[in-house]
N, C-alpha and C positions, 0 to 999 in steps of 0.2 A: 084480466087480459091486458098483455100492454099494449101501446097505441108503437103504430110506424108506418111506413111509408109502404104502400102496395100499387103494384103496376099494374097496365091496364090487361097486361097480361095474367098476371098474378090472381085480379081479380075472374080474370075470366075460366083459369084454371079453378081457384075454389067456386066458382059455379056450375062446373058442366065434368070437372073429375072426381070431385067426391062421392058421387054414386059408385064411381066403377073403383075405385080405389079406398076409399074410405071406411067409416064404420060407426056404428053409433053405440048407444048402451044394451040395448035389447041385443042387438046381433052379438057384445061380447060375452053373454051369454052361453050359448054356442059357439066359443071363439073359432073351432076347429072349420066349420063351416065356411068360412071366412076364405079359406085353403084350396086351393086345387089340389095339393098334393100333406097328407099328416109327415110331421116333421119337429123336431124339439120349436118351441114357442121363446122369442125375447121379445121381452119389450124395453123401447131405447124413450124416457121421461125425459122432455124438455128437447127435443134432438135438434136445434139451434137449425144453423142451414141445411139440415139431413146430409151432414157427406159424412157422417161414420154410418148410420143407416144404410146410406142406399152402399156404402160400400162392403158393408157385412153382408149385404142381401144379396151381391155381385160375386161375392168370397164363396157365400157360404149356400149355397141355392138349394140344399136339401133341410136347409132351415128354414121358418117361419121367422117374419119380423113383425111387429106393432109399434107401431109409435106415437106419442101425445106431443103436441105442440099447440099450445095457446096462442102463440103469435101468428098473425094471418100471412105477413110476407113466407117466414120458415116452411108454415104447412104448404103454401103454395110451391114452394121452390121442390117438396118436395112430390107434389101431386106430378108436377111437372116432369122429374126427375123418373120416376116412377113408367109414367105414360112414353117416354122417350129410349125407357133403356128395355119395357116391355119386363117388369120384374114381377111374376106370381108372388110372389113369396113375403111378401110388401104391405101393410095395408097400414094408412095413417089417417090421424081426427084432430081436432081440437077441444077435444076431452080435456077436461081435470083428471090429472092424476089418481087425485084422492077418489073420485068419481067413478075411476077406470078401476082400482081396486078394490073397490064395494061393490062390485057388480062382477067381474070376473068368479070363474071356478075354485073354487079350493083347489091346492097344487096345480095351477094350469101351467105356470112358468115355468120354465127351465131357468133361466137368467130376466135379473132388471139390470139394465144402464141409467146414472146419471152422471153424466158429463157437464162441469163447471158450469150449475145453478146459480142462479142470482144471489149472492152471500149476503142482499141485505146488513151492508157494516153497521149501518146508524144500530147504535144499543135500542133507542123503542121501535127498531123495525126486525130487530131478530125472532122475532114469533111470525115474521112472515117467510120465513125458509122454508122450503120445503119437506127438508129433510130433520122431522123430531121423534121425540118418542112418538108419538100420535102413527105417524107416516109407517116407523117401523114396526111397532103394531098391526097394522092392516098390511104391510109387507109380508109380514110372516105367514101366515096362511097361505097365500096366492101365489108362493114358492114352492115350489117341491122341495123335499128336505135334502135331496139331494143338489139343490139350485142353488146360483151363484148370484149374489146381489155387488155391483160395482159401483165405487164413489169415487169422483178425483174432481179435488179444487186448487185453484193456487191462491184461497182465502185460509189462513195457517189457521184463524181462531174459528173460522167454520168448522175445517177440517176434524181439528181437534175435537170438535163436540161432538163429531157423527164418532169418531171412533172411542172417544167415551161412553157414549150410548150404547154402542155394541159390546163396546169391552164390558160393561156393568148390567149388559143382560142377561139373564138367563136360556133365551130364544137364540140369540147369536151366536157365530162363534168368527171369530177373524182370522183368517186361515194365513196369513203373515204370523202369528202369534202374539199372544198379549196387545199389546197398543201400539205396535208397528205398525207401515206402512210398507204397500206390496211393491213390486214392479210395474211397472206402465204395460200395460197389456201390449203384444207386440201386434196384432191385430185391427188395434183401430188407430184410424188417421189420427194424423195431427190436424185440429181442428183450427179456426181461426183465433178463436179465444187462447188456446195453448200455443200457439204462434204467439199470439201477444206478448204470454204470458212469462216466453223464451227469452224475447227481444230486450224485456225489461228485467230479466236476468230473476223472476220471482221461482220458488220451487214449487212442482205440482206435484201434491200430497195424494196418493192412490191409496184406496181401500178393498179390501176381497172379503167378502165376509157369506158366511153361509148359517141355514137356520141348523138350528141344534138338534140333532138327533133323541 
């Protein structure tokens, strides 16, 4: 989990909203439950300050969202966000990823998001990425075959490896074809990080991939 700076708000949100919005491993289980209303299921890994979350959730209201964030200020911004804009449809933790996909349903997703993960550059810190074989293994399953798995970094040698991975799976299939890169989903904000990552003029590498029939 990384360390930063949480307000006195922030903390008082992750104390008194995570009951009503949140969720643990046992409950994702019975993800559906979770729901007031059944609805396709995404889940958005890593969702940084939750504004492509809470804004898919605002877009798209006869969907389900879930979301994992390790970081305490994020999840709070998002408890907060949540409680303010009155979103059903919403429910976030500070879950492990890996954690969140060993416990869910076989095919419960419809869609995963991950939005510009920590690329870990340093060479003996690339086994701490999120995104390897390992990851997309336990992805496979907890898709629907008809379900759409999205990647976008502005890390070129990250990128490259996720979409190696899937190109030289047998489970995947990269719906750009071959080892291309897709279009930027027209859908989700521009986040802070792809601001960044505009200003400093870097290319953000998009991925669409789905499990193999």
């Amino acid at each position: 989990m990384r360390a930063g700076r949480t307000t006195a708000a922030q903390v008082k949100a992750l104390g008194e909203l995570q009951s009503l919005y949140g969720f643990d491993l046992e409950e994702i289980e019975k993800v559906n439950d979770l729901f007031i209303l059944t609805g396709p299921l995404h889940l958005e890994i890593g969702f940084g300050n939750s504004e492509n979350i809470i804004h898919m959730a605002r877009c798209h209201p006869n969907n389900n969202y879930l979301g994992c964030e390790v970081h305490p200020p994020g999840l709070a911004r998002a408890l907060l966000a949540i409680d303010k804009l009155s979103l059903p449809n919403v429910r976030v933790a500070g879950i492990d990823a890996i954690d969140l996909l060993t416990s869910i349903s076989p095919e419960a997703l419809d869609s995963v998001y991950i939005y510009f993960p920590d690329p870990w550059p340093k060479k003996r810190h690339n086994k701490r990425r999120l995104v390897n074989e390992n990851f997309l293994n336990l992805l496979y399953p907890a898709l629907k075959k008809s379900g759409i798995f999205r990647f976008a970094s502005d890390d070129a040698i990250y990128a490259e490896m996720v979409n190696d991975l899937i190109s030289n799976s047998t489970e995947w299939i990269n719906l750009a074809g071959g080892r291309k890169w897709s279009p930027r989903p027209n859908d989700r904000v521009l986040t802070r990080f792809e601001k960044r990552a505009g200003i400093l003029k870097d290319k953000v590498f998009e991925i669409t991939a789905s499990p193999s029939l």
